[in-house]
TORRO-271947 format. One record per residue (C-alpha): residue number from 1; x, z, y. Coordinates in steps of 0.2 Angstrom, whole numbers, padded with zeros to 4 digits. Layout:
// TORRO-271947
> NUM:X:Z:Y
...
// end
This chain:
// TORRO-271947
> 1:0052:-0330:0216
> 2:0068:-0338:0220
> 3:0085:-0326:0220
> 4:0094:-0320:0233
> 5:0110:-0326:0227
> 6:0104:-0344:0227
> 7:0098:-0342:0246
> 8:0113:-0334:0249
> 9:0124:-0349:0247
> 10:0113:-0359:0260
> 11:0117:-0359:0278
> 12:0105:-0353:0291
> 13:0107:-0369:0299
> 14:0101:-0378:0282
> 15:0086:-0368:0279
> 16:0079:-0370:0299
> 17:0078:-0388:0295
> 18:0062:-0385:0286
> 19:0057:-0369:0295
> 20:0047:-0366:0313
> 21:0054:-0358:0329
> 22:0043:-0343:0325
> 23:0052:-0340:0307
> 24:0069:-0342:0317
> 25:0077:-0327:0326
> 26:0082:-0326:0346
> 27:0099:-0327:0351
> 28:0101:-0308:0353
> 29:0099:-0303:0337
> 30:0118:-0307:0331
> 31:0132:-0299:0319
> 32:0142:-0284:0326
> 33:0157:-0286:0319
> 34:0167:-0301:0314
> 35:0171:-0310:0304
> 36:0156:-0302:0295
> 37:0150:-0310:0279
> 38:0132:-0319:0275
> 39:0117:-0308:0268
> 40:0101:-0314:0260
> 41:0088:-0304:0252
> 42:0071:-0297:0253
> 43:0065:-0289:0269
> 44:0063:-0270:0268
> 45:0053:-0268:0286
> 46:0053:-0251:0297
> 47:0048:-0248:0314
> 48:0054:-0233:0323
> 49:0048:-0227:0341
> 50:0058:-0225:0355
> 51:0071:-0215:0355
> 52:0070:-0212:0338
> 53:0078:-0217:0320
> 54:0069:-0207:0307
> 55:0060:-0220:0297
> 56:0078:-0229:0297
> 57:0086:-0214:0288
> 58:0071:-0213:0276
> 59:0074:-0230:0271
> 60:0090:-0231:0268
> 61:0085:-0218:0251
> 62:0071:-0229:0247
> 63:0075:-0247:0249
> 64:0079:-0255:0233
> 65:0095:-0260:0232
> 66:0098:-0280:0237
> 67:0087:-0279:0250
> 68:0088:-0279:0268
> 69:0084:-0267:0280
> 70:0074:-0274:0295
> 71:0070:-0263:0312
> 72:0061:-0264:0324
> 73:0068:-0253:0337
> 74:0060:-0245:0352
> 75:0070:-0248:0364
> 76:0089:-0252:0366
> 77:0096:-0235:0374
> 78:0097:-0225:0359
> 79:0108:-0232:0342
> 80:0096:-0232:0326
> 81:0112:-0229:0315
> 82:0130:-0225:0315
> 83:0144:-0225:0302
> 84:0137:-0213:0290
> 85:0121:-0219:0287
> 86:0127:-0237:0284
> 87:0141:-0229:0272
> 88:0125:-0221:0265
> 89:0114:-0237:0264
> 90:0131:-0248:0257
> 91:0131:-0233:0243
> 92:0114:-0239:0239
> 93:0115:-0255:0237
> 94:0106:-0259:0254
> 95:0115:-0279:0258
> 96:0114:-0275:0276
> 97:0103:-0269:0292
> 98:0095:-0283:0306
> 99:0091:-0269:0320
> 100:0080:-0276:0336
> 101:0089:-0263:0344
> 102:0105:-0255:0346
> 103:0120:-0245:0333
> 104:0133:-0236:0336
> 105:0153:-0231:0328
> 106:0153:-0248:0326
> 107:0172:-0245:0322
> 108:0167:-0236:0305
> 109:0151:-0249:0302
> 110:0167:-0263:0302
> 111:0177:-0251:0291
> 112:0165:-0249:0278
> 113:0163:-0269:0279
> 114:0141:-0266:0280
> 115:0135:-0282:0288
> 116:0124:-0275:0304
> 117:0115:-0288:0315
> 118:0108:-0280:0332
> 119:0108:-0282:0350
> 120:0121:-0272:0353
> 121:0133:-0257:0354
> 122:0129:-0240:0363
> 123:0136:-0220:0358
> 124:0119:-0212:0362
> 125:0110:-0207:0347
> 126:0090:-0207:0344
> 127:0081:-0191:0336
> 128:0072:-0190:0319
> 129:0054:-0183:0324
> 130:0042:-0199:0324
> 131:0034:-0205:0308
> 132:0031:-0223:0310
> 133:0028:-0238:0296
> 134:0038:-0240:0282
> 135:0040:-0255:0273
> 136:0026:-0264:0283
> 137:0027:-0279:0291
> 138:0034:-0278:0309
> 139:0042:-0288:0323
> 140:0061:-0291:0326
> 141:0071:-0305:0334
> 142:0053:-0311:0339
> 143:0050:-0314:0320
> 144:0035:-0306:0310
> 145:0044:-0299:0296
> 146:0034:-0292:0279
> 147:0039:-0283:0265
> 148:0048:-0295:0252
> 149:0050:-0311:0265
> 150:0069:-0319:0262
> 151:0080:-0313:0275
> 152:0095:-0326:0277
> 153:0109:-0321:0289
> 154:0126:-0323:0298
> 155:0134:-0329:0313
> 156:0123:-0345:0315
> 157:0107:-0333:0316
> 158:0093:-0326:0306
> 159:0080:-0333:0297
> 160:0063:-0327:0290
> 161:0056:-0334:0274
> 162:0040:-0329:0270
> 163:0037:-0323:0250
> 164:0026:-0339:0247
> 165:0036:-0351:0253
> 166:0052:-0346:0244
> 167:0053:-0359:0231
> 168:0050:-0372:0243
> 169:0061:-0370:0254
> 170:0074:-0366:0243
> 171:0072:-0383:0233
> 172:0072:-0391:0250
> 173:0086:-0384:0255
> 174:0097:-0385:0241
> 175:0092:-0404:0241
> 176:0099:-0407:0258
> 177:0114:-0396:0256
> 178:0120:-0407:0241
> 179:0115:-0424:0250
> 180:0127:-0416:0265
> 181:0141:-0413:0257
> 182:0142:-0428:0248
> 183:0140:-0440:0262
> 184:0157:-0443:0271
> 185:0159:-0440:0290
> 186:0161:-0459:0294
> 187:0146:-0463:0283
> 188:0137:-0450:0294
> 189:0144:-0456:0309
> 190:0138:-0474:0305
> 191:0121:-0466:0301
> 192:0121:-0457:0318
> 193:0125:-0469:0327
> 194:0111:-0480:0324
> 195:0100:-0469:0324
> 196:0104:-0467:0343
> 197:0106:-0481:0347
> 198:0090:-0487:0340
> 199:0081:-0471:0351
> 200:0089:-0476:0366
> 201:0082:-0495:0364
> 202:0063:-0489:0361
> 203:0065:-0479:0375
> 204:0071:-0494:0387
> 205:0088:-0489:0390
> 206:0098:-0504:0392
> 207:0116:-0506:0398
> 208:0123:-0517:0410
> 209:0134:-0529:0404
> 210:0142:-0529:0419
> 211:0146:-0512:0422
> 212:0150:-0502:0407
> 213:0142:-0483:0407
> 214:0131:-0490:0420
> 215:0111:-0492:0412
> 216:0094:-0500:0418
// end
């Protein structure tokens, strides 16, 4: 299976060109703290009930180190985590939490420079008295996440590769980030541009000669 490291230098933006909406995650799910850095690596999946982080805090003791922590939350009035725990889990070797839900001490969580992407910030705290899964597949940012999918992350968004299509997308993707950045702007540009153009024809948009911005 394809390495981290190598999804790591790909852009979220790059990978969604060959994913669906469904492997994407929604627009809450974003870093919370900035400028914070790009993770990839290998889902590690929990669920925790609401009002509680237990199986959160187990994991952060079992995960194997590269990987990233997934959660889905139960609800987003109380934090799953604070400082400590992500001091803890950095310690480990854990690359980062994604939380469908809420932390808190975010303060700390930037001081220890541990990439967390969540929905937000809030001080209350969640108990530790529900077991719930671990390591198994669950459902964050609108994403079905399973143990050992590619998670690839930062501040363009998340996205969720599953295990079987690793070497895929990876090759697909490196393709188009080295075609990218070999083209120049005005080569783009040109490209672009009649591209457009030639969408606009087969779609019966036509200018008027004789009023410039003006179409029929």
């Amino acid at each position: 299976m394809a390495e981290a490291s190598s999804f790591s230098q790909l852009s979220p933006t790059t990978l969604a060109d060959f994913l669906s909406t469904d492997q994407v995650m929604d627009i809450g799910i974003r870093p919370l703290w900035h400028p914070m850095p790009r993770i990839a690596g290998p889902a590690y999946p929990v669920r925790c009930t609401a009002g509680d982080h237990l199986m959160l805090h187990a994991a952060i003791y079992r995960a194997p180190p590269g990987s990233i922590i997934v959660v889905e939350a139960g609800d987003l009035d109380y934090a799953v985590a604070g400082g400590n725990v992500c001091a803890v889990a950095k310690k480990h070797g854990i690359a980062g939490f994604i939380v469908d839900g809420v932390v808190r001490d975010i303060g700390d969580i930037r001081s220890h420079e541990f990439p967390v992407l969540g929905r937000g910030v809030r001080p209350l705290p969640g108990g530790k008295n529900s077991i719930e899964g671990l390591n198994v597949t669950v459902r964050c940012g609108g994403v079905e996440v399973a143990p050992g999918d590619m998670v690839v992350a930062d501040e363009e968004g998340v996205v969720v590769i599953p295990e079987e299509r690793c070497d895929d997308i990876l090759q697909r993707a490196v393709t188009k980030a080295a075609k990218d950045a070999a083209e120049s702007l005005e080569d783009w540009e040109t490209a672009h541009r009649a591209r457009i153009e030639d969408s606009l024809r087969r779609k019966g948009f036509y200018e008027r000669p004789d009023a410039p911005g003006a179409w029929i």
